[in-house]
N, C-alpha and C positions, 0 to 999 in steps of 0.2 A: 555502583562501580567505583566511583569516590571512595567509598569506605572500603571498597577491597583494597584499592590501592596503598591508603594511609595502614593497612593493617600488614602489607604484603615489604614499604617499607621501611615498617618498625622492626618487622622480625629481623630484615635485613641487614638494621644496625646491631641489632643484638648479636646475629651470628658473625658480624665483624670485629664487634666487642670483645664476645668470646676467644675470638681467634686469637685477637691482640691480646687479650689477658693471660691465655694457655701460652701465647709465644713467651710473654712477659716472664713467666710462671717457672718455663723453660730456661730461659735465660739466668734468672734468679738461682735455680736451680745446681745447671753450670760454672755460674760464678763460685756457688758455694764449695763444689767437688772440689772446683779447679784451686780455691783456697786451701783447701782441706789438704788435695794434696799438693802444695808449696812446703818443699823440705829448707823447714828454719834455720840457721847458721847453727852450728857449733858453737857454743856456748864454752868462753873459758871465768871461770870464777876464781876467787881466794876468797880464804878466813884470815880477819886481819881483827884484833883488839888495841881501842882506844887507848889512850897513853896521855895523862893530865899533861905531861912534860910537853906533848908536840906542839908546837904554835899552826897558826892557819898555813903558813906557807912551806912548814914542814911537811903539813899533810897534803898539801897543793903536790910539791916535790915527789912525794910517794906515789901519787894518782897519776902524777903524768906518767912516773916511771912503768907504773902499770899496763897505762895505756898505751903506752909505746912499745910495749913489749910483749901486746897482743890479749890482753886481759879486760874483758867485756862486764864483771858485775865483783862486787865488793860485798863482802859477808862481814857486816861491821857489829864487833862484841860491844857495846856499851853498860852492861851489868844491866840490859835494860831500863836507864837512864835518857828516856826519853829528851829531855834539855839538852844534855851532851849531844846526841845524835842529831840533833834539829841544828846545831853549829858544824857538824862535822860532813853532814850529809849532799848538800849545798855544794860545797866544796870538789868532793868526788863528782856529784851530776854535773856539772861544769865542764870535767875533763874525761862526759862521753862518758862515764861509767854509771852502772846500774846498783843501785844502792838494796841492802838489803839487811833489815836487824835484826842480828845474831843474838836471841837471849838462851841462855840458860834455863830450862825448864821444872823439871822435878827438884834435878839438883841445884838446891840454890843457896848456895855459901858467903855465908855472912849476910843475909837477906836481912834486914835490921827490923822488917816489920816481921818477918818470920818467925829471926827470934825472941820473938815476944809473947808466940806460943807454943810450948813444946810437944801441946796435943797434936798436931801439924803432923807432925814429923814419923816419916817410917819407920817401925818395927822390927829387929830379925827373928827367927824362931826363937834363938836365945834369948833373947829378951830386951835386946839393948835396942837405943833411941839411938837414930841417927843425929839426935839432936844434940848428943853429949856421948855420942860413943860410934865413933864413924869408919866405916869399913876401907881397908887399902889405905884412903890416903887423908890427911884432913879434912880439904876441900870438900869431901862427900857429906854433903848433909840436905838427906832428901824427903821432901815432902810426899806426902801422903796422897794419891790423886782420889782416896774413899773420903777427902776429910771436904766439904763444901767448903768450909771457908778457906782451904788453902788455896782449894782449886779455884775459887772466884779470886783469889789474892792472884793464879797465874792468870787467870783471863784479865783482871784488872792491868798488868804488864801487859800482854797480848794488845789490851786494847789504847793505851797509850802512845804504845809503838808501833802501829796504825794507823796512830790520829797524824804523824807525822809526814809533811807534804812530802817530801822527794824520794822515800821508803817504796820501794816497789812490794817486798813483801815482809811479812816479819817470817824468822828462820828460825825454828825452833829445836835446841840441841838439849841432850840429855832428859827426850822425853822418853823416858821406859823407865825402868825399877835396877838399881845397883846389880853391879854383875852377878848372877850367880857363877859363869864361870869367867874367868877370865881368857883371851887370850892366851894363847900357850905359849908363844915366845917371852910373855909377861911373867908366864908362874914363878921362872926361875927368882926374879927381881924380889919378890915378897915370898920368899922360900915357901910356898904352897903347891901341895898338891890338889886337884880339884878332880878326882873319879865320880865324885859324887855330890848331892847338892847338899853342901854342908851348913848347917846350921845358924851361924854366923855372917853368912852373905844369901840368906833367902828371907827375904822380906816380901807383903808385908804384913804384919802378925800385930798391928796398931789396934787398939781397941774397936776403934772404927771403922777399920776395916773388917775384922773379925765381925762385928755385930751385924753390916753390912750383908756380908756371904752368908749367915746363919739365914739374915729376914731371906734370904734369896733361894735357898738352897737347902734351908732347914737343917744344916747340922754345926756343930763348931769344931773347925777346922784344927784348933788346938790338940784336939782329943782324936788326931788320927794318929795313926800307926806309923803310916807312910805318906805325907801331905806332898812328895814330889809324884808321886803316881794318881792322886786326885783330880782327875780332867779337868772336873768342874770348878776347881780350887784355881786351877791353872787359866783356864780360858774366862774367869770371871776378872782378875789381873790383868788378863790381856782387853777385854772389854773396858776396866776400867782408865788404862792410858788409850784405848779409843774415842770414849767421853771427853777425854780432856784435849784431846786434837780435834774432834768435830767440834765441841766450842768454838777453839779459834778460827778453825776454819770460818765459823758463821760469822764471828768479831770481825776479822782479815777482811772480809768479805762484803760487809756492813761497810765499811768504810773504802771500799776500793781496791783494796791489797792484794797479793796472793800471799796462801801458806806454803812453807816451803819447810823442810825439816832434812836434820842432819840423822841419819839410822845406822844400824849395823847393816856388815856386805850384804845380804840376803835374807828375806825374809822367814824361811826356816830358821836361819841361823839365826838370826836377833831372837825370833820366838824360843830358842831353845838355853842364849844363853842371859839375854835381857829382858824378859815378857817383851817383847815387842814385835805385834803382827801389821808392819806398814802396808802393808800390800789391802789391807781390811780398811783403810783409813780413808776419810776425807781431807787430800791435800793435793795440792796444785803441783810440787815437784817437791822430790827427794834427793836427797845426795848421801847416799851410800859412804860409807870412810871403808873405800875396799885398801883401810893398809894393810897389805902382802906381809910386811916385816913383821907385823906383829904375830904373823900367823905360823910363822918359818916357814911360806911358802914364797915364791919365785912369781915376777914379776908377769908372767903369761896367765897366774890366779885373777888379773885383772879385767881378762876377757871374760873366763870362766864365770867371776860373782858378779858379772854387769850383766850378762845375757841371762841369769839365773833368774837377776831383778826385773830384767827388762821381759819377760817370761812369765814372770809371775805377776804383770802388771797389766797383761792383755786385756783389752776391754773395758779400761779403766783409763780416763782423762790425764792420768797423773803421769807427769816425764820427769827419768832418771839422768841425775847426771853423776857419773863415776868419780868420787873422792879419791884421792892419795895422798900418804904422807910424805912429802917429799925427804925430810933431813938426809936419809939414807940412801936416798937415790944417784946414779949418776946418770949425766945428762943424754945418754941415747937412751936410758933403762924409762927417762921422761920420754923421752920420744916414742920409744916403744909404749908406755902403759898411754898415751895419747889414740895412739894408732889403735890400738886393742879397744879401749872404749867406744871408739867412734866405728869398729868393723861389729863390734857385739850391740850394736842398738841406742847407745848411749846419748842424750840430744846436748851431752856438755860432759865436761871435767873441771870438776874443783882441785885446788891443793892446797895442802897447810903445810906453815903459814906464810904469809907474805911476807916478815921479814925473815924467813932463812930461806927465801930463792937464791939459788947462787947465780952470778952471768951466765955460767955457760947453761943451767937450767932455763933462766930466760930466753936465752940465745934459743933451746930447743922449742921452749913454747912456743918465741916469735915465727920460727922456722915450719913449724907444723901446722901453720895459719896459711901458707904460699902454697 
């Protein structure tokens, strides 16, 4: 009878335990939904580039100004110069802003250890080196994302400015491949037509990259007819600047970071005029540049290419915040691309750059915060 008893109450405890643990289990549970769904703030950003000239309190001055104006994280250019940013970074976290490092990616101008290899460097059909023969404007001079050493020279960047304490994420801009088109409010500027992918702005055709698609794909790509209708020509490019984004991502991420990257409006559209399929990528948040002006479209295009992104992002970790470029804008045309973002899905909006906010632009950021 003894031994029934101590057996009758063991079980006891157990299906008590149980109970507690399933409630536990339950609870846990809950917590997590009811996290999950907690709608985050609005997120307002700028792209802002260091400047030797500013002293600390100049930049102190800037950040309040920011912050008082309703501006939540800082996209800071430092040439990815790590050292710079470990003095400038400090300064913004201080006054409540979220720091975040803006490098340069593929294209990287005047990169001093870059140029010290010209193999690096992209190729166009025509034959020219980015390295000494640069498309649109000078500044363009872009590496190769088929060449390992170059790519380890951007993970090397990537991982430096990482290493840096008060960096929430590093921001990766100009990762995709030279326009093949541009913009069409742009064409007029560099008297070009672009119906077609011409010659001269489709890269990349680098040695390296060429031998690459051959070991892949088995043909060489040179010896096509028509290398703009070759899919596999196409989405091996776009594969390639994915490699180079799940690196950092893994870097970023090694060290505590998120990756966060600057794209074209939508991801059809980057894939058609910049190899670049963000929506395929491994990154923590994206920021779209939906500039309207460049496009000759009107400021309601800003709903349209946020919900395209935000659409084409379904089921994926990754949150969009809608870019614009402010110069051109006037201050309800802010008010309105604010309201647009935030009705089409958007978890923030960026603008460039932080010093051509004008007051009454600020005035409307502050305003659309209440």
């Amino acid at each position: 009878m003894r031994a029934f008893n101590v057996i009758y109450l063991c079980s006891l405890l157990i299906a008590i335990s149980c109970t507690s643990k399933q409630k536990e289990d339950k609870e846990v549970v809950a917590e997590k939904i009811a996290t999950s769904n907690t709608t985050l703030p609005f997120k307002y950003w700028v792209w802002i580039t260091a400047e030797p000239s500013k002293t600390d309190l100049m930049y102190i001055d800037e950040f309040k100004k920011y912050k008082n104006n309703g501006i939540d994280a800082v996209l800071i250019n430092t040439e990815a110069n790590a050292k710079i940013l470990e003095k400038i970074a400090p300064l913004a976290v201080r006054e409540g802003l979220e720091v975040h490092a803006w490098m340069f990616t593929m294209n990287r101008p005047n990169d001093a250890i870059a140029l010290k290899h010209p193999e690096w460097y992209m190729v166009s059909r025509s034959g020219k080196s980015c390295f000494d023969n640069r498309p649109y404007v000078d500044y363009y001079q872009w590496l190769s994302p088929s060449h390992p050493q170059a790519r380890q020279h951007i993970w090397d960047l990537v991982e430096s400015l990482a290493k840096v304490k008060d960096v929430a994420s590093v921001h990766l801009d100009y990762i995709r491949y030279p326009d093949i088109y541009l913009p069409i409010g742009l064409l007029p500027k560099y008297k070009l037509i672009q119906n077609e992918e011409l010659p001269d702005f489709d890269f990349d055709y680098s040695q390296v990259a060429v031998d690459k698609f051959e070991q892949q794909y088995g043909k060489d790509i040179r010896q096509a007819e028509v290398p703009a209708i070759d899919i596999e020509w196409k989405q091996f490019r776009l594969n390639e600047i994915k490699s180079v984004v799940d690196g950092a991502y893994d870097i970023a991420h090694k060290h505590g970071k998120q990756l966060t990257a600057a794209v074209f409006p939508y991801p059809e559209m980057a894939d058609h005029m910049v190899r670049q399929r963000w929506d395929k990528w491994n990154v923590d948040e994206v920021l779209p540049m939906i500039y309207y002006n460049f496009y000759n479209e009107t400021v309601d295009w800003v709903g349209f290419a946020t919900r395209q992104g935000v659409e084409d992002l379904k089921g994926k970790n990754t949150k969009l915040h809608t870019g614009i470029y402010l110069p051109p804008m006037s201050a309800k045309d802010v008010s309105i691309a604010i309201e647009l973002a935030k009705n089409n899905g958007a978890s923030g909006i960026s603008f460039f750059d932080g010093n051509a906010i004008t007051e009454e632009q600020f005035e409307a950021i502050k305003n659309s915060k209440k």
